[in-house]
C-alpha positions in Angstrom: 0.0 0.0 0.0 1.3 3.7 -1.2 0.3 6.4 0.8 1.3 9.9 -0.4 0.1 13.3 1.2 -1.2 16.1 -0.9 -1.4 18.7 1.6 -3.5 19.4 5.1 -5.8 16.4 5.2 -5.7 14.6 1.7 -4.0 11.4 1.3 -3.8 9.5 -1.8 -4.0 5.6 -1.3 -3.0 3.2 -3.5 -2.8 -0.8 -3.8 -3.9 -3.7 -5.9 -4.5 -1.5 -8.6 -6.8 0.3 -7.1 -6.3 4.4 -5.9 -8.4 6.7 -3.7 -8.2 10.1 -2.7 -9.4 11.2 0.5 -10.5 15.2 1.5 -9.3 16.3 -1.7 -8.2 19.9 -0.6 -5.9 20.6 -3.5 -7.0 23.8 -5.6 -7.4 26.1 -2.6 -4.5 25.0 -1.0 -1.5 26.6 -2.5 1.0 24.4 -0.2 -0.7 21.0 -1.8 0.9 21.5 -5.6 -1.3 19.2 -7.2 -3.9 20.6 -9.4 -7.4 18.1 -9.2 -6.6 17.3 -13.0 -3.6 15.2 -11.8 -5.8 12.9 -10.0 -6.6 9.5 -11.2 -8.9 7.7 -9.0 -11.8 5.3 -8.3 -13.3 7.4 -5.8 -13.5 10.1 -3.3 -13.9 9.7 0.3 -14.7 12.6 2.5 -14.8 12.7 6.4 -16.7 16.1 6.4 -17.8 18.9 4.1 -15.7 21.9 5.6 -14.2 23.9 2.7 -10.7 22.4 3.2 -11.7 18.8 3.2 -14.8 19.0 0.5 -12.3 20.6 -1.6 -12.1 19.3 -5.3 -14.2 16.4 -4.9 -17.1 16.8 -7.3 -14.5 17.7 -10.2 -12.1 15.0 -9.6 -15.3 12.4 -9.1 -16.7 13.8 -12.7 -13.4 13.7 -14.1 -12.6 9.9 -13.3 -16.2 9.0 -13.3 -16.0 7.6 -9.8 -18.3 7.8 -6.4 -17.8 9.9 -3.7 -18.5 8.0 -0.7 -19.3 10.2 2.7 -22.1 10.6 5.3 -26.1 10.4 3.7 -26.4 14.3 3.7 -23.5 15.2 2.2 -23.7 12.5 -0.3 -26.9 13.1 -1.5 -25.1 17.1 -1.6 -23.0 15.7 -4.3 -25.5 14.7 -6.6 -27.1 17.4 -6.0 -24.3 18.7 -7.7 -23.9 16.2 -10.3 -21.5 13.7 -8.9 -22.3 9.7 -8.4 -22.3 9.3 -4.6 -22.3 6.4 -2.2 -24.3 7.2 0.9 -22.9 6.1 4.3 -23.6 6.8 8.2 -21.3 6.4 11.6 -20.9 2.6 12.0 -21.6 1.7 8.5 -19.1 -0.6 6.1 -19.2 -1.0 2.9 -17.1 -3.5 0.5 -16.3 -1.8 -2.7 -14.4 -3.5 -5.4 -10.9 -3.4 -4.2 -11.5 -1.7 -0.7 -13.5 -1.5 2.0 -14.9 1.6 4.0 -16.2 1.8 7.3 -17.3 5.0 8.8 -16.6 5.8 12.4 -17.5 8.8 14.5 -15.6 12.1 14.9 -16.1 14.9 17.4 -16.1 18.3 14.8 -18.5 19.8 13.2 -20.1 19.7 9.6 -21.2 22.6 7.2 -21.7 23.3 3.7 -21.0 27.2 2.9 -23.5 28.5 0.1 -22.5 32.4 0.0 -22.4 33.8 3.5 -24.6 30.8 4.8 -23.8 27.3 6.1 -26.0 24.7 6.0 -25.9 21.4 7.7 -24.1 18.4 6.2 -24.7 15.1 8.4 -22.0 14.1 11.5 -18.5 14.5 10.7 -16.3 10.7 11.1 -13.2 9.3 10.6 -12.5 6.5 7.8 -10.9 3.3 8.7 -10.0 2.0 4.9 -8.6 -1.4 4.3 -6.9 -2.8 1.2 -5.0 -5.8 0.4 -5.2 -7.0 4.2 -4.2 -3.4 5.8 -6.2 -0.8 7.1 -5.3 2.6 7.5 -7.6 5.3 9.7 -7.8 8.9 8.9 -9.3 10.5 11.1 -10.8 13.5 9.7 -10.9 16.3 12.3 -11.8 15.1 15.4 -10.7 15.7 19.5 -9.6 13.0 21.2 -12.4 10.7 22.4 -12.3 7.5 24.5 -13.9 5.2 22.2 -10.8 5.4 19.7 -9.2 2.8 22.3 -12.6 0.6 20.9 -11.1 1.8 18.0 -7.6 0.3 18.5 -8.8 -3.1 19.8 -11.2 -4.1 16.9 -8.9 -3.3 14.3 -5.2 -4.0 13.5 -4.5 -0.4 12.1 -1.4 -0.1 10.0 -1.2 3.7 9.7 -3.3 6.2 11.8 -3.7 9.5 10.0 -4.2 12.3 12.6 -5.1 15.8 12.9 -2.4 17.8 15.3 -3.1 21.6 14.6 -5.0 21.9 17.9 -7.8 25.3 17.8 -10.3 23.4 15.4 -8.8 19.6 16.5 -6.7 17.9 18.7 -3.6 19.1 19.3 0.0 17.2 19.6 -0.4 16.0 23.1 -4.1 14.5 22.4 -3.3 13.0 19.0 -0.1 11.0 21.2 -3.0 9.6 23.5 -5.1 8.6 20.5 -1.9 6.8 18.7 -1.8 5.0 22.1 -5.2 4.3 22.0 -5.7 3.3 18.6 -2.5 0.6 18.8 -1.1 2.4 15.5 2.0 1.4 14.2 2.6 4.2 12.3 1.5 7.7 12.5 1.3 10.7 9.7 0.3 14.1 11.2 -2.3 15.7 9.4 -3.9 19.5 9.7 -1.2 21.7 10.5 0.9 24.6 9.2 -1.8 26.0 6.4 -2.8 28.7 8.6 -0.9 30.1 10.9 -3.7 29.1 13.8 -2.5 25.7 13.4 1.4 25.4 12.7 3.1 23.0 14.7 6.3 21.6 15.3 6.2 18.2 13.9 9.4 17.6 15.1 8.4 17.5 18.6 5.5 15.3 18.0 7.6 12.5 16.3 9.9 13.0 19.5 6.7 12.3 21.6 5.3 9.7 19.8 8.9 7.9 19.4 9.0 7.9 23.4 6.1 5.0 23.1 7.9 3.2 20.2 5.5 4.8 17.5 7.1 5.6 13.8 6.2 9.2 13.1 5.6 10.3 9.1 5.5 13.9 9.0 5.5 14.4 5.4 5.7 16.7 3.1 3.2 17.5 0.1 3.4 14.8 -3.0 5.8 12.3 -0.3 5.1 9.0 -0.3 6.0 6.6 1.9 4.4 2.3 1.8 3.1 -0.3 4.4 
């Protein structure tokens, strides 16, 4: 399995053949260098509709004629907008050819912005997403909550993608106890450093995380590293 970071919460998985992109946050994110016309895959997963996880999604699922899969409402947003979706809810698992999704819950909130308005776009969650026998779990944004140790024990997770950025997430010190929590092998920081609200050092968080025997992968945009 590849995993390669486009920027603040996107991460491009592929294995067996088979590539998704999740939070596609590309265009709007300067630091991400990728443009959505670059992306090849068989479909979009989202955690949440905020802006800077929504992102590119409905052009890159019309481009490569592929579903975006995310919570009912803002599924059924996306074909509202033209885009094949496949619904979902917190709890839910779904085996697509290739890969399988299951939807778990995350503590954030959930908003599509039309103008100067937001409306309402189902609960927020985190992804666990397994191919060829490993599973990976991005987190979306989320604080830290006691069930990821639920988390941790029903699943063997390869890599746990996690927000550190603190002010809208967790912050370094939580997203340690969740690696803990979550038995994670590996860990890549996600959602820091594209605003200056959230810059962290990721430095000190691999020090951290390295003090409970926990590989830290704080990459940079278009890095890939495999599992």
């Amino acid at each position: 399995m590849n995993i390669t970071y486009f920027g603040h919460s996107c991460l491009f998985v592929e294995s067996g053949g088979k590539k998704v992109i999740i939070d596609p946050f590309l265009s709007g994110n300067p630091a991400s260098g990728v443009s959505p016309n670059e992306i090849e895959a068989d479909a979009v997963l989202l955690t949440h509709a905020h802006d800077d996880h929504f992102g590119d999604s409905i052009e890159i699922a019309k481009r490569n004629d592929c579903p975006i899969v995310a919570v009912f409402e803002l599924a059924m947003h996306c074909v509202r907008l033209g885009a094949r979706a496949h619904a979902m809810n917190i709890g839910g698992a779904y085996d697509f050819d290739g890969f399988r999704v299951k939807y778990t819950q995350a503590f954030h909130g959930s908003s599509l912005r039309e103008g100067d308005t937001y409306h309402y776009a189902g609960q927020p969650a985190g992804i666990l997403l397994t191919m060829d026998g490993k599973t990976i779990y991005h987190a979306g944004d989320t604080s830290l909550f006691g069930d990821m140790k639920l988390i941790g024990e029903m699943n063997d997770i390869a890599l746990a993608a996690l927000p550190i950025g603190d002010n809208f997430t967790m912050g370094p010190e939580d997203a340690v106890h969740a690696a803990r929590w979550l038995r994670a092998k590996r860990v890549v920081p996600l959602h820091y450093d594209t605003f200056p609200v959230i810059r962290q050092d990721t430095g000190k968080f691999a020090a951290m995380l390295g003090e409970h025997d926990i590989a830290c992968f704080p990459l940079k945009s278009k890095e890939t590293i495999s599992i």
